[in-house]
PAMI-509219 format. One record per residue (C-alpha): x, y, z. Coordinates in steps of 0.1 Angstrom, whole numbers, plus 5000, padded with zeros to 4 digits. Layout:
N
XYZ
...
END
This chain:
341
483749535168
484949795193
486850065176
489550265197
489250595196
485650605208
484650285219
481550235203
479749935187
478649935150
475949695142
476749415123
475049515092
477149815087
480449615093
478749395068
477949715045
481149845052
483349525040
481649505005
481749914999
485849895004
486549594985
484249724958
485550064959
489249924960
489249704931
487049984913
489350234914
492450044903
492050054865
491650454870
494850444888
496150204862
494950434834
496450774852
499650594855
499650534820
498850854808
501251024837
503950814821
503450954791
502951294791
506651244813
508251044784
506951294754
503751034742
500351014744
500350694766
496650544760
494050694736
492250414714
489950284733
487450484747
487350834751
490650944758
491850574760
489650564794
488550214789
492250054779
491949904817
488449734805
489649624773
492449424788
490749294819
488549124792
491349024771
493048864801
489748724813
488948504780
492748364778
492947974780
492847884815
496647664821
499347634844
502147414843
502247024847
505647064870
503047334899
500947224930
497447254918
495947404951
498947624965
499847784926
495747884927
496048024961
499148264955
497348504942
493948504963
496348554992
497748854973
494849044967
492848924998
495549075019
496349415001
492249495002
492049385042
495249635050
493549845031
490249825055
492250015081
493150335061
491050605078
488750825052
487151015079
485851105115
482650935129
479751065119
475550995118
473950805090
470350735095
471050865132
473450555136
477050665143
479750485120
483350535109
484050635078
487050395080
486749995081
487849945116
490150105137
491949895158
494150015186
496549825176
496649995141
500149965125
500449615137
497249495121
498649685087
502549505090
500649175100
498649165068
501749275051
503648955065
500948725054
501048875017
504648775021
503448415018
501448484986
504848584968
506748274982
503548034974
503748194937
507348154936
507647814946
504247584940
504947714899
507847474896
510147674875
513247744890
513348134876
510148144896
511648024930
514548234921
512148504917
510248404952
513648434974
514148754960
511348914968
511348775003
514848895009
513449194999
510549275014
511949145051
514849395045
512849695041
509949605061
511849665090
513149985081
509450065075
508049955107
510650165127
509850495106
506250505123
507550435158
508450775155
504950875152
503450665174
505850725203
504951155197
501251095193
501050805220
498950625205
498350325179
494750415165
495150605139
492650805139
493550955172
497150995152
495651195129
493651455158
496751435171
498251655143
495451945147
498152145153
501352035131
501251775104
503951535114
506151485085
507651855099
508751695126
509251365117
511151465087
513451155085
510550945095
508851015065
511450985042
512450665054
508950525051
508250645017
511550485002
511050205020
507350195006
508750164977
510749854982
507549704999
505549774969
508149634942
507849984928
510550144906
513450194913
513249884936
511449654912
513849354913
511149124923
510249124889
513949174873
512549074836
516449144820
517348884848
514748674859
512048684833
509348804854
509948684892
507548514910
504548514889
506748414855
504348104852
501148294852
499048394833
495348554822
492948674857
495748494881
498448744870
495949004870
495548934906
498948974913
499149284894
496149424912
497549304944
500849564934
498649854926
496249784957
499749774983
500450164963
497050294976
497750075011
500950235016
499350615004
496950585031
499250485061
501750795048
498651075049
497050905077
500450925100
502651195084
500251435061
497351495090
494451235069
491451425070
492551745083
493252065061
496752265069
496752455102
494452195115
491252325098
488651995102
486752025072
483051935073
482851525076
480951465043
484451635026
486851395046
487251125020
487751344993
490251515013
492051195020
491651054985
493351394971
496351354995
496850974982
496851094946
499251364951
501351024970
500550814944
502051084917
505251064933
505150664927
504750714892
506951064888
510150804905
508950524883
509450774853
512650934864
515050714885
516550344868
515949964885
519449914909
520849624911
520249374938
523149374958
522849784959
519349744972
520149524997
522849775012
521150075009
518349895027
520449785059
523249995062
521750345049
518050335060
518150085089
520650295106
518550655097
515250465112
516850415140
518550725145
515150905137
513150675166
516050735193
515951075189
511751135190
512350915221
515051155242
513051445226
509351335237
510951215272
512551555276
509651775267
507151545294
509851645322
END
């Protein structure tokens, strides 16, 4: 694999190294997210949140992954055996590979063999994200539909109407970036804002991209996917024990997906205010503090602002942020254009 910004080769056995530490560090750290949420949730609504099992309640997330693990094993006589088992691997399989692309660090020597403390780093870098993202599309749809329950399919044309509406506004708040940076790899993005983070001057950019992350991420208040007053539970209504997990997972996994791609292009990744590069061994934690502080906000809306209803998410999706991303991408444009003459 050639990575962009400097065109080196990693061996094979640290791709191979590489693969297993992010999907074991991804689906590790979701019940700690789960369990932060929790707590977060209720220290906002005045309760304790979690606090029986384990110390603190710590190991709630382990108590239920085993309770969901040892349910009966069903699904309903109307679904299609292989596509209703394949929703959710398409879920999860896609959340972990976009999540492969979120940088956690510069280059650096291990064993005096240079890798990337990132999976890879295309040069085509936002693509590769928003392609992933299209194919998890077809994990909600498969769920939807192959359950054979019509409050599932319901549930399934939803969330596609959904997610295509505010993907696009998502995908136009980083051309933005990209077109001041001039560049897709984001790690050259994030050198690129040695000198200014850019959600100063991409402002609109970023506030389009993190309401719009919360659309992609059927996160509150833009949870209608799964509209339980209205459509029982969406897609994934007919599912139950480690396949809904999955989908769960999937959800929580997209939350620290889109948290990456917002410090990576707007909050400078890596790098410390006023550009400080702080040594390499301290990049990830760096990064992973910046996510949580993004990830607090998820949670902090979740606690504070009620679900809309679906025909007021649609319009505030193409007539309020479609318009602003594009606003926000013609203006970098004359601006860029204007300061290179």
């Amino acid at each position: 694999m050639i990575l962009a910004l400097d065109s080196y080769f990693e061996p094979w056995w640290i791709q191979i190294i590489k693969s297993l530490l992010i999907f074991g560090v991804a689906l590790g750290i979701l019940p700690l997210i789960i369990v932060y949420e929790r707590k977060l949730l209720g220290r906002f609504q005045g309760r304790y949140g979690p606090n029986r099992v384990g110390p603190f309640g710590l190991l709630q997330p382990l108590a239920e992954i085993v309770k969901f693990a040892t349910k009966e094993d069903s699904r309903p006589v109307t679904s299609i055996g292989p596509l209703y088992l394949a929703a959710p691997v398409i879920s999860i399989l896609t959340a972990v590979a976009a999540f492969a692309l979120v940088p956690f660090g510069d280059v650096t020597n291990v064993f005096g063999t240079r890798v990337g403390l990132y999976g890879i780093d295309p040069s085509i870098g936002p693509l590769y994200v928003f392609a992933f993202g299209a194919i998890a599309f077809y994990g909600l749809m498969l769920g939807g539909w192959a359950s054979g329950s019509k409050y599932s399919f319901l549930g399934a044309m939803r969330a596609a109407a959904q997610l295509i509406s505010y993907e696009v506004s998502q995908g136009l708040a980083l051309v933005g970036v990209i077109i001041t940076a001039g560049s897709l790899s984001l790690t050259a993005i994030v050198h690129a804002q040695g000198g200014m983070w850019y959600f100063i001057p991409q402002c609109v950019g970023f506030l389009v991209f993190t309401i719009a992350s919360f659309a992609e991420t059927n996160r509150s208040p833009f949870d209608l996917i799964e509209a339980d007053a209205e459509l029982v539970a969406g897609y994934f209504t007919e599912y139950g024990g480690t396949r809904m997990v999955a989908f769960l997972f999937a959800e929580y996994l997209n939350m620290m997906v889109v948290s990456g791609i917002a410090v990576t292009l707007f909050l400078g990744g890596w790098l410390l205010p006023f550009g400080i590069h702080p040594p390499t061994w301290v990049d990830p934690f760096v990064v992973l503090a910046k996510m949580m502080v993004f990830i607090s906000f998820f949670i902090w809306i979740r606690a504070t602002l009620p679900r809309l209803r679906y025909d007021q998410l649609m319009s505030f999706g193409w007539k309020i942020l479609l318009p602003l991303a594009m606003a926000n991408t013609l203006v970098t444009a004359i601006i860029v254009v204007a300061v290179h003459k």
